[in-house]
Structures are given as C-alpha cells and as structure tokens.
C-alpha positions in Angstrom: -2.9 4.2 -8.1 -4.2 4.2 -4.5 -6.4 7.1 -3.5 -7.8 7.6 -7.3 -11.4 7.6 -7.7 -14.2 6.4 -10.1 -17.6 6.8 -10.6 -19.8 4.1 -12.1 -23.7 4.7 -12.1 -23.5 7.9 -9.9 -21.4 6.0 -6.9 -17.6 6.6 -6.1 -15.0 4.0 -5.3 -11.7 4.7 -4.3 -9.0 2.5 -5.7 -6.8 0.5 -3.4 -3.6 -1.1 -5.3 -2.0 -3.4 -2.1 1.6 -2.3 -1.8 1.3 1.3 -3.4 1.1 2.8 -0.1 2.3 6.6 -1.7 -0.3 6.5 -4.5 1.6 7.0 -7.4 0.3 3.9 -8.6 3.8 2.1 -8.8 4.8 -0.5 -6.1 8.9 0.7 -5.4 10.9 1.5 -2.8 9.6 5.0 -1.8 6.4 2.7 -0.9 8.8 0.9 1.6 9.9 3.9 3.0 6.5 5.2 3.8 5.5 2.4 5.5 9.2 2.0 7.3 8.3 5.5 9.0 4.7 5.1 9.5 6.0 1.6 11.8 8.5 4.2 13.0 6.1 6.8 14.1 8.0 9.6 12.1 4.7 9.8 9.5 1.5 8.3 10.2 -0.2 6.6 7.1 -3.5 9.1 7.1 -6.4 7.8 5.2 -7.8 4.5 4.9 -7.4 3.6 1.8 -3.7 4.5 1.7 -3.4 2.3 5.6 -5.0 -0.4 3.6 -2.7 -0.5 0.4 0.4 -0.2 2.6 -1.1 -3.8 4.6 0.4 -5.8 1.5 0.3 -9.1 3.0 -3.4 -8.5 3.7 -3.6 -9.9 7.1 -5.4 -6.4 8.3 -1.9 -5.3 10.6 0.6 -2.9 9.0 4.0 -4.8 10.2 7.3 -5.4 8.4 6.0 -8.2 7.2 4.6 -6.1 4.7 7.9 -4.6 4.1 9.3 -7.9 3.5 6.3 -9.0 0.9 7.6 -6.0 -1.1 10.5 -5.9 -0.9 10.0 -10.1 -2.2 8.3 -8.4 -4.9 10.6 -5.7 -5.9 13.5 -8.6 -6.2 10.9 -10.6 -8.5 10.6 -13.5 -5.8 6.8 -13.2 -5.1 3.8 -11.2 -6.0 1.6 -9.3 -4.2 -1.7 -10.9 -4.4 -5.1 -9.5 -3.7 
C-alpha cells in the first residue's frame, strides 16, 4: 500500500498506489473519507507520498474530483489509472 517501502540495489522507493490515500493498500471508502476531511481542513494529508496517492485523478490538485474518481471506482464504473 501507499507509504511501504523497498529497496532495490541499496536505494529506497516508497510506494504510491493512486487512490489509497490511508495506506492500507486497499482503495475504499475510508480513503474517501480522508481525503473528504483533508478538503475540509479537519486532517491535513501529511506526507507526500500519501498527498500524492489521495490526487487520484492525477492532475497534481487534491479536489473532489478525486472523490468522485473513487467513488466511480468503488461502484465499478471506472478505474483509476496511473
């Protein structure tokens, strides 16, 4: 999930799964909700990696326009692409 790390030939990457804004490596609706209160201001997404996974759309803005493109893809009607 988002925020686990690897290490290939001595250098770390961090993995980034777009719409798994909580990390659990699972795109659902607890993912919607952390993005609904980081657009709220109630909790601010923290690190980049997890800011980055939570912009599904991949336009570079967190809006709810991400929340729609999972919430598309919880009800089967689109995928979140890379």
């Amino acid at each position: 999930g988002t925020g686990m790390t690897v290490t290939i030939e001595g250098k770390t990457y961090t993995a980034v799964k777009l719409g798994d804004a909580n990390g659990d490596g699972i795109i659902n609706s607890a993912d919607l909700l952390k993005i609904q209160k980081h657009l709220l201001g109630v909790a601010v997404l923290q690190t980049d990696f997890v800011k980055k996974s939570a912009d599904a759309n991949n336009d570079g803005v967190i809006n709810s326009a991400d929340l729609l493109k999972i919430q598309k893809y919880l009800l089967k009607v689109s995928d979140i692409e890379v």
